[in-house]
Each structure stands twice: as structure tokens, then as C-alpha cells.
DODRENKE-406293 format. One record per atom (N, C-alpha, C): residue in one letter; chain; atom name; x, y, z. Coordinates in nm, 4 decimals. Example, Ala and Ser with C-alpha at 12.3 -4.5 7.8 and 13.67 -1.06 7.14 Angstrom:
residues 2
  rest  kette  atom        c1        c2        c3
     A      A     N    1.3190   -0.5690    0.7800
     A      A    CA    1.2300   -0.4500    0.7800
     A      A     C    1.3200   -0.3300    0.7800
     S      A     N    1.2850   -0.2250    0.7080
     S      A    CA    1.3670   -0.1060    0.7140
     S      A     C    1.2900    0.0030    0.7870
//
This chain:
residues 118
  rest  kette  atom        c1        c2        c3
     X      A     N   -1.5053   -1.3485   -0.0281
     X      A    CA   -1.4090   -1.2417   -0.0128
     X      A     C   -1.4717   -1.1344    0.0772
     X      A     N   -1.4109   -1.1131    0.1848
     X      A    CA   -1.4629   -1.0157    0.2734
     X      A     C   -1.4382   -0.8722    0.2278
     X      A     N   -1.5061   -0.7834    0.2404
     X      A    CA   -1.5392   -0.6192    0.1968
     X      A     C   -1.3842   -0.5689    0.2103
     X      A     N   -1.3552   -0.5775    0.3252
     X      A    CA   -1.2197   -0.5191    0.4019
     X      A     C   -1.1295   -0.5374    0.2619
     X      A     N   -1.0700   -0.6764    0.2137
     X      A    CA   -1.0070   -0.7382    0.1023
     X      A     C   -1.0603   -0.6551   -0.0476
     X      A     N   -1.2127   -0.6251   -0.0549
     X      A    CA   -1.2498   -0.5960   -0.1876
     X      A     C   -1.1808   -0.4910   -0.1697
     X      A     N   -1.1888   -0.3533   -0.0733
     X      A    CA   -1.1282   -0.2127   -0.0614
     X      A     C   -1.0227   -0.2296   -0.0363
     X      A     N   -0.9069   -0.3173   -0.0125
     X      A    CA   -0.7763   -0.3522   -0.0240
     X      A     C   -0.7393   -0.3569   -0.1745
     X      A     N   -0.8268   -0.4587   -0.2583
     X      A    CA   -0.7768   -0.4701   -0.3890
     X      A     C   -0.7878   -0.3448   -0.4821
     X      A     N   -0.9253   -0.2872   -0.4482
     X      A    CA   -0.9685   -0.1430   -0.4852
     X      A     C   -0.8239   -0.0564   -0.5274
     X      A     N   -0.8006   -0.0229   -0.4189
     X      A    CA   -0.7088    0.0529   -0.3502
     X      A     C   -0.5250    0.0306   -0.4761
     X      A     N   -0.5634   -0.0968   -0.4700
     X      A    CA   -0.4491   -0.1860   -0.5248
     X      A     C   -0.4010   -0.1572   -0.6957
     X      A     N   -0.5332   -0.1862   -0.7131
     X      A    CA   -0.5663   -0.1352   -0.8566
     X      A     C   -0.5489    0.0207   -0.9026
     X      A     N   -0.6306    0.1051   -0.8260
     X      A    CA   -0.5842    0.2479   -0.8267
     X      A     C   -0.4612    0.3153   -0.8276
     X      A     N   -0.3501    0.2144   -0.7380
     X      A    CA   -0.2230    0.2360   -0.7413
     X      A     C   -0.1240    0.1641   -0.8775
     X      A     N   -0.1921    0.0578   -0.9502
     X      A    CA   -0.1225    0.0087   -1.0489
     X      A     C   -0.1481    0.1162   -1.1618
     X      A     N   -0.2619    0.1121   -1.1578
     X      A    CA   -0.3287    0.2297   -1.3079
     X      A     C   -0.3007    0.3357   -1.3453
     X      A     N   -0.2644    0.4354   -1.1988
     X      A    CA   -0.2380    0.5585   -1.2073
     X      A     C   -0.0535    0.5564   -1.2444
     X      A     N    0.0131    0.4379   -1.1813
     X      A    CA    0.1210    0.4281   -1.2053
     X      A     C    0.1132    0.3909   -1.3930
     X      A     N    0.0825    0.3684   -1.4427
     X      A    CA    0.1231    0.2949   -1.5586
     X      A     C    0.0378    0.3979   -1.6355
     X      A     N   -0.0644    0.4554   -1.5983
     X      A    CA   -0.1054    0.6135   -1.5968
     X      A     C    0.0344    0.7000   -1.6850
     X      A     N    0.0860    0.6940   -1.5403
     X      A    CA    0.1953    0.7929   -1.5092
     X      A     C    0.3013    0.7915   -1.6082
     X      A     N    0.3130    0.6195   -1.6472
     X      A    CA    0.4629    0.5930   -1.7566
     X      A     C    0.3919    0.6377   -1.9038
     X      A     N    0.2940    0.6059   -1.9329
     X      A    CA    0.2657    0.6291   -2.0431
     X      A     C    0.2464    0.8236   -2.0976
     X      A     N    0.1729    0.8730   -1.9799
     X      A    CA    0.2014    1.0482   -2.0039
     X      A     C    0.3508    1.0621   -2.0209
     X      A     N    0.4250    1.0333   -1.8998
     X      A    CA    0.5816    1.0582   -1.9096
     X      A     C    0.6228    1.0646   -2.0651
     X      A     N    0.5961    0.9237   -2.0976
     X      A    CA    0.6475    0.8549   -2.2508
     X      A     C    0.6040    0.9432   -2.3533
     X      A     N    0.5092    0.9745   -2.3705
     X      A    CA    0.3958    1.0525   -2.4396
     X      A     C    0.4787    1.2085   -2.4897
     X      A     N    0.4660    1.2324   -2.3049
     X      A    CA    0.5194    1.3878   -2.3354
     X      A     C    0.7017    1.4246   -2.3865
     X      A     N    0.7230    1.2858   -2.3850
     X      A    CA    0.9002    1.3244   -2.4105
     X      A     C    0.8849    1.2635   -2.5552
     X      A     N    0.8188    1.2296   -2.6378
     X      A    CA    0.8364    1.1748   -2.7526
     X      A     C    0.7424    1.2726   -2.8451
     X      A     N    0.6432    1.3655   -2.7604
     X      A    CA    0.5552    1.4328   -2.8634
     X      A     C    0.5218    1.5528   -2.8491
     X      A     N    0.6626    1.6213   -2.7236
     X      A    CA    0.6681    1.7390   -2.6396
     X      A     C    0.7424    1.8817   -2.7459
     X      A     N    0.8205    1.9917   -2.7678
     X      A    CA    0.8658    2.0283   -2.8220
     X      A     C    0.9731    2.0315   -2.6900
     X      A     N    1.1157    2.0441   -2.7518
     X      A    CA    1.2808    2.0517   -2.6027
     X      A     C    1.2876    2.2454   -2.6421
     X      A     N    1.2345    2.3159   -2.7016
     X      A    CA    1.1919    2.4299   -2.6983
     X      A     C    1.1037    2.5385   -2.6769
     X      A     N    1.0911    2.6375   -2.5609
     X      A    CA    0.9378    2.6868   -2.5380
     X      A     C    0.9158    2.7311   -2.6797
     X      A     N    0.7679    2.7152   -2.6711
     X      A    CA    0.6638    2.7822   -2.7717
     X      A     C    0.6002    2.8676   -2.7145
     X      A     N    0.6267    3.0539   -2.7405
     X      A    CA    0.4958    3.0843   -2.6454
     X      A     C    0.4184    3.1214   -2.7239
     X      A     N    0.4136    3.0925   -2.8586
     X      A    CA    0.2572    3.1472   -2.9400
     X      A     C    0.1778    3.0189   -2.9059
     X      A     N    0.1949    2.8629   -2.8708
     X      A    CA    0.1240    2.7675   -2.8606
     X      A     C    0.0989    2.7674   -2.7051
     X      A     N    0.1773    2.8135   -2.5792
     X      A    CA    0.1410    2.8325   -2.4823
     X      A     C    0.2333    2.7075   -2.3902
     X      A     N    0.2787    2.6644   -2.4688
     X      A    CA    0.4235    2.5910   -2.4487
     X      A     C    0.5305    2.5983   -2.3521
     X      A     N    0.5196    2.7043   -2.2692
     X      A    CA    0.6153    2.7435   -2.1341
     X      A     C    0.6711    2.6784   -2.0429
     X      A     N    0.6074    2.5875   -1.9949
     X      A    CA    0.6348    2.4811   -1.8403
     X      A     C    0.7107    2.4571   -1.9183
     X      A     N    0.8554    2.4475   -1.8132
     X      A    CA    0.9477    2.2878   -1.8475
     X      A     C    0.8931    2.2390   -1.7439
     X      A     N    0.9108    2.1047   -1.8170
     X      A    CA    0.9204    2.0032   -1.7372
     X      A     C    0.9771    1.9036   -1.7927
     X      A     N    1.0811    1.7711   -1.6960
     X      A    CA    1.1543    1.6433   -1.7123
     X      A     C    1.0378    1.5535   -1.7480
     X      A     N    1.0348    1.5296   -1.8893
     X      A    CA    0.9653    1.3633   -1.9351
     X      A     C    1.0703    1.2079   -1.9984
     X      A     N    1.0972    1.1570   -1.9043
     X      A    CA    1.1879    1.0510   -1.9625
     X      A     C    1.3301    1.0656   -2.0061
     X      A     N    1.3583    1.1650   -1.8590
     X      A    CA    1.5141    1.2112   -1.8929
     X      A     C    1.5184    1.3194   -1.9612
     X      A     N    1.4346    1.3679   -2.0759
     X      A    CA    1.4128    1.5055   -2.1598
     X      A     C    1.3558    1.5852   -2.0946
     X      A     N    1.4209    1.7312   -2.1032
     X      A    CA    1.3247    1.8522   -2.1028
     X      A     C    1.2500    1.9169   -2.2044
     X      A     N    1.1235    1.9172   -2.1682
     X      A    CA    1.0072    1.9175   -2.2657
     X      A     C    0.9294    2.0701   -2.2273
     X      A     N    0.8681    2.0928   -2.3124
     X      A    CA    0.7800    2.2611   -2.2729
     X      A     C    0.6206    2.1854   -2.3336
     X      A     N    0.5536    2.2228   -2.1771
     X      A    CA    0.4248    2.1997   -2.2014
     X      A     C    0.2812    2.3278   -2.1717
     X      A     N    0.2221    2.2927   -2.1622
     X      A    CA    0.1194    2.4123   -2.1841
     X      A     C    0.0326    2.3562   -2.0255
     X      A     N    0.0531    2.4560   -1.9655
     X      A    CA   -0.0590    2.4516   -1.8321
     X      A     C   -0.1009    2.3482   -1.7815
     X      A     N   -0.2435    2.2847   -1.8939
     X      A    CA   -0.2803    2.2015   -1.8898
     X      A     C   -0.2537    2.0297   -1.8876
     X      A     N   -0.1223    2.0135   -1.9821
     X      A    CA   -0.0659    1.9330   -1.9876
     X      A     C    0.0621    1.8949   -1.8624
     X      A     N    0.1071    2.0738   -1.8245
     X      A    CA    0.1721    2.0254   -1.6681
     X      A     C    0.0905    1.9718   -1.5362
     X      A     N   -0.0896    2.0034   -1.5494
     X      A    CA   -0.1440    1.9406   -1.4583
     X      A     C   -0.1614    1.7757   -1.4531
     X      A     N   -0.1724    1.7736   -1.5621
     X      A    CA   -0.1645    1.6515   -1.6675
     X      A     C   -0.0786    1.5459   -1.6297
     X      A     N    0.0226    1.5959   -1.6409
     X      A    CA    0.1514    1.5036   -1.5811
     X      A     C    0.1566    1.4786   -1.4518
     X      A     N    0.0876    1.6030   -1.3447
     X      A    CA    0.1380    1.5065   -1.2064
     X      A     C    0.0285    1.4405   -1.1913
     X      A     N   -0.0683    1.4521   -1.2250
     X      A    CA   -0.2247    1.3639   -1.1610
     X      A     C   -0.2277    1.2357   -1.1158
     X      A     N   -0.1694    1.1654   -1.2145
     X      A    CA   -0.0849    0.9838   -1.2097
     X      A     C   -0.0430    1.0033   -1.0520
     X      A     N    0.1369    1.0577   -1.0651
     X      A    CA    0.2111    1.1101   -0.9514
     X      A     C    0.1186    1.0779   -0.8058
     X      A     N    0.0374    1.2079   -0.7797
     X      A    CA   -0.0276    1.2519   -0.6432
     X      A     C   -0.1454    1.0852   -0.6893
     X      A     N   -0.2289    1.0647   -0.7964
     X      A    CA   -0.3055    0.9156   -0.7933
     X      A     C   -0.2378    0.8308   -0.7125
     X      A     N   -0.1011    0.7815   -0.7636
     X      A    CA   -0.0297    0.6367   -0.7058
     X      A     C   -0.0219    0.6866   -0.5696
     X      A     N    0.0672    0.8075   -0.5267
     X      A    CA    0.0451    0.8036   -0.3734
     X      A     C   -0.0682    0.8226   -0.2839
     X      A     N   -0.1584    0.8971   -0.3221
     X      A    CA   -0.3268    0.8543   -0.2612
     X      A     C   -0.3455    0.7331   -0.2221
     X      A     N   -0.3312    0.6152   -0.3433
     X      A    CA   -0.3956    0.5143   -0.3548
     X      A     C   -0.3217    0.4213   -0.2794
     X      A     N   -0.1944    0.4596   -0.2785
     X      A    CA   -0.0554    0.3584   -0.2300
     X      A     C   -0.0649    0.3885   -0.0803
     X      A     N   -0.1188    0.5004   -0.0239
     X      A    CA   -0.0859    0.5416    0.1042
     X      A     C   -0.2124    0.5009    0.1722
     X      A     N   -0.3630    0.5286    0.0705
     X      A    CA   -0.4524    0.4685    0.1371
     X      A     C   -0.4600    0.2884    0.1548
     X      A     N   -0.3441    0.2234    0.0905
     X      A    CA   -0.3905    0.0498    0.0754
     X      A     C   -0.2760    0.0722    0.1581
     X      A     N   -0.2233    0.1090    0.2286
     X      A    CA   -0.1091    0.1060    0.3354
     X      A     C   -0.1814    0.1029    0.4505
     X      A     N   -0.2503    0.2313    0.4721
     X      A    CA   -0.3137    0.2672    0.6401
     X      A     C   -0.4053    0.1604    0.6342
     X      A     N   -0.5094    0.1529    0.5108
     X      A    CA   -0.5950    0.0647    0.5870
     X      A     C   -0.5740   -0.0669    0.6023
     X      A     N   -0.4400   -0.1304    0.5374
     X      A    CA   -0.4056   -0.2564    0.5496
     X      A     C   -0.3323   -0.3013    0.6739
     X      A     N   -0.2484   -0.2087    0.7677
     X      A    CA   -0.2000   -0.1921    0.8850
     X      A     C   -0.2833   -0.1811    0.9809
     X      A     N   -0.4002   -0.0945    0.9621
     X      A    CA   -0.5175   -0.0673    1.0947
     X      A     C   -0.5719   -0.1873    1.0800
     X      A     N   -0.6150   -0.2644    0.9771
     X      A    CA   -0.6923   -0.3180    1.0224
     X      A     C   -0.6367   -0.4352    1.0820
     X      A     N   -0.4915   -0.4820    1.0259
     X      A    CA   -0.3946   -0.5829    1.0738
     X      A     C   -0.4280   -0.5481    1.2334
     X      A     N   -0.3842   -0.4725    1.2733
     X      A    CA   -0.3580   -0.4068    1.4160
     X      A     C   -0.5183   -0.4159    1.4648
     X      A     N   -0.5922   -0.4068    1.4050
     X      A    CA   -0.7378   -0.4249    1.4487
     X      A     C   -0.7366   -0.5730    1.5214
     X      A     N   -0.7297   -0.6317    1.3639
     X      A    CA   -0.7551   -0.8303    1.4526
     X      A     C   -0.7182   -0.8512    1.5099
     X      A     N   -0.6041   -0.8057    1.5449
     X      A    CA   -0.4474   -0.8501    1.6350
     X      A     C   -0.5220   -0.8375    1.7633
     X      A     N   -0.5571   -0.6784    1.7621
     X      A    CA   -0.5540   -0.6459    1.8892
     X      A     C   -0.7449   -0.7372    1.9425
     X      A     N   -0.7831   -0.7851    1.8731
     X      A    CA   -0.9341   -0.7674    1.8985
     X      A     C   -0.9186   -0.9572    1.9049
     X      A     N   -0.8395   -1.0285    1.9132
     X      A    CA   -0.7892   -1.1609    1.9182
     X      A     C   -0.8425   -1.2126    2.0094
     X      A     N   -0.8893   -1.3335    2.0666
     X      A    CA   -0.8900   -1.3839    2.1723
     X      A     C   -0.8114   -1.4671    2.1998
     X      A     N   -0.7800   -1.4938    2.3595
     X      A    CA   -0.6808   -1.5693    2.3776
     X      A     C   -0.7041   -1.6930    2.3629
     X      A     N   -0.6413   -1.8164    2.3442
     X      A    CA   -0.6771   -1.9324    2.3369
     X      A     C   -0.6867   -1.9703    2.4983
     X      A     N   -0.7814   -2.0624    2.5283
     X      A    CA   -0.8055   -2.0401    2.6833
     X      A     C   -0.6746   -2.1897    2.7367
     X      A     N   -0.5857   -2.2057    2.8518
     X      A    CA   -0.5195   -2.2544    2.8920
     X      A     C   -0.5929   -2.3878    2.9653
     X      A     N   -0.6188   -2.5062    2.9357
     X      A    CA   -0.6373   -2.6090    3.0260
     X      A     C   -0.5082   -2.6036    3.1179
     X      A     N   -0.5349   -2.6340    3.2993
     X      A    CA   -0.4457   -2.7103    3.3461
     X      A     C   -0.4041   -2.8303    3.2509
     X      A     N   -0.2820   -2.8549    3.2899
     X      A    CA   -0.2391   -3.0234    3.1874
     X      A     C   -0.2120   -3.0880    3.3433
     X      A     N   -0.2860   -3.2237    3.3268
     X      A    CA   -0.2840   -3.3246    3.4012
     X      A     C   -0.1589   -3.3596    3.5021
     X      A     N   -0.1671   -3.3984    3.6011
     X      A    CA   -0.0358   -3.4299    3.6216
     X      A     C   -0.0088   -3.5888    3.6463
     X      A     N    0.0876   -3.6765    3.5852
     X      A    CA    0.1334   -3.7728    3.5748
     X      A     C    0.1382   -3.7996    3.7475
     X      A     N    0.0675   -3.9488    3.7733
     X      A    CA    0.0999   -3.9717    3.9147
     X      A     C    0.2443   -4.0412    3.8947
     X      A     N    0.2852   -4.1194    3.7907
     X      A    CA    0.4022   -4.1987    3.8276
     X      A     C    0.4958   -4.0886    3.8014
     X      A     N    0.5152   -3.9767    3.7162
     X      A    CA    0.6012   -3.9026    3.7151
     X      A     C    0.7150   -3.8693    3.8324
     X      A     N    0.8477   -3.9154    3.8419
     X      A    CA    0.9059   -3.8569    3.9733
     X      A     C    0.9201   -3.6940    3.9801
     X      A     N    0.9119   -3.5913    3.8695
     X      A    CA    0.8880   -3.4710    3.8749
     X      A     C    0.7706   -3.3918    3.9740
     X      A     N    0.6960   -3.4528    3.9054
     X      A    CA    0.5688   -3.4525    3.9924
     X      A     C    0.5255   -3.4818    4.1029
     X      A     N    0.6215   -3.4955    4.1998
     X      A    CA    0.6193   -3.6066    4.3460
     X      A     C    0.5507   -3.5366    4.4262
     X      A     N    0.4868   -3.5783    4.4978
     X      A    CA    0.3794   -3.5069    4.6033
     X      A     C    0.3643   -3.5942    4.7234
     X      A     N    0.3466   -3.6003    4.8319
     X      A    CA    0.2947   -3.6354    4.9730
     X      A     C    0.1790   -3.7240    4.9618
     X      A     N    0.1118   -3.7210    4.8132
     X      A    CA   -0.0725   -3.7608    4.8455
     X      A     C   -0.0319   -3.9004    4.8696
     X      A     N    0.0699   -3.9699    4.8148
     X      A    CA    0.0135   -4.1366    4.8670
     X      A     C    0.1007   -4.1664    4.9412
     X      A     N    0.1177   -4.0689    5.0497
     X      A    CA    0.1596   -4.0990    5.1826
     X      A     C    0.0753   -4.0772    5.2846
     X      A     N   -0.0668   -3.9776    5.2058
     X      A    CA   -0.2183   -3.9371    5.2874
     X      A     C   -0.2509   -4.0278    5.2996
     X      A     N   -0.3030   -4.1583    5.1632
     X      A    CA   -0.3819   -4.2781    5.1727
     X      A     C   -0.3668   -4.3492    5.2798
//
């Protein structure tokens, strides 16, 4: 497995985790959130968890996007570098080199003067 592929899968993984990251906070915070601010607990942010509006505390609104901005980091970095480097080989290709192809003497396509030289 070439390096290029290991930091492809890298990349790959970072984007599954943070996503599934992401469903499980979502899930989390709409099932164990209060749908009312608290401000003696510090409870203020709304924010949408799973269709619900939930009141979370500071910390827990940083909480929630981290996943979010993770998957697109990770999704945007296994994008560029999977395109550059596509575009790398492509461009860095060699051509396959062209033999002349033979030419048929009996061919009538092929008609030429020479065995009228002989």
C-alpha cells in the first residue's frame, strides 16, 4: 500500500468518526438537553439537536460543532489530496511510444511505384 493511499484512508477515517462523532452528540444533546433555558446551570445557547431545541451551556455548544467543522476538514482534505494527486499521475504519464505499423506489400491500399523501380 503506497503512503499517498495510507493518508487517503487516514483522511477517510477522520471523516467517518467525526461524522458518527457528530450523530451521537446531536442524539445525546436532544435526549439529555433541557427544551428550557437554565440560567442558574448556565444553560443559555439554543441550539437544534435532532429536530429539538435544546439549551446548552458554552461548553457543550463548542461541543456540538467540533464533529461538524472535523467531517469537513477531513472530507475536504481526502478531496484535494485525492484530485491533486489524480491530476499529478495524469499529468506526469508517459506516452506510450508509437511504432510505425508495417506496411502490407500486397495490400491494394498501400500501392506504391516501388515494384515498378525493380
Amino acid at each position: 500500500m503506497t503512503p499517498r493511499k495510507i493518508v487517503l484512508l487516514v483522511f477517510m477515517s477522520l471523516a467517518l468518526i467525526s461524522f458518527g462523532v457528530g450523530l451521537y452528540v446531536d442524539l445525546n444533546f436532544s435526549q439529555h438537553s433541557p427544551t428550557q433555558p437554565r440560567p442558574e446551570e448556565g444553560k443559555v445557547y439554543q441550539h437544534v439537536a435532532n429536530k429539538t431545541t435544546v439549551y446548552l451551556t458554552k461548553r457543550q455548544l463548542i461541543v456540538s460543532y467540533i464533529p461538524v467543522y472535523g467531517f469537513i476538514l477531513s472530507f475536504g482534505a481526502l478531496a484535494y489530496l485525492g484530485v491533486r494527486w489524480k491530476l499529478i499521475k495524469l499529468a506526469s504519464r508517459q506516452p506510450k511510444p508509437q511504432l510505425p505499423k508495417a506496411e502490407n506489400e500486397d495490400d491494394p491500399r498501400n500501392h506504391t511505384n516501388r515494384h515498378e523501380a525493380r
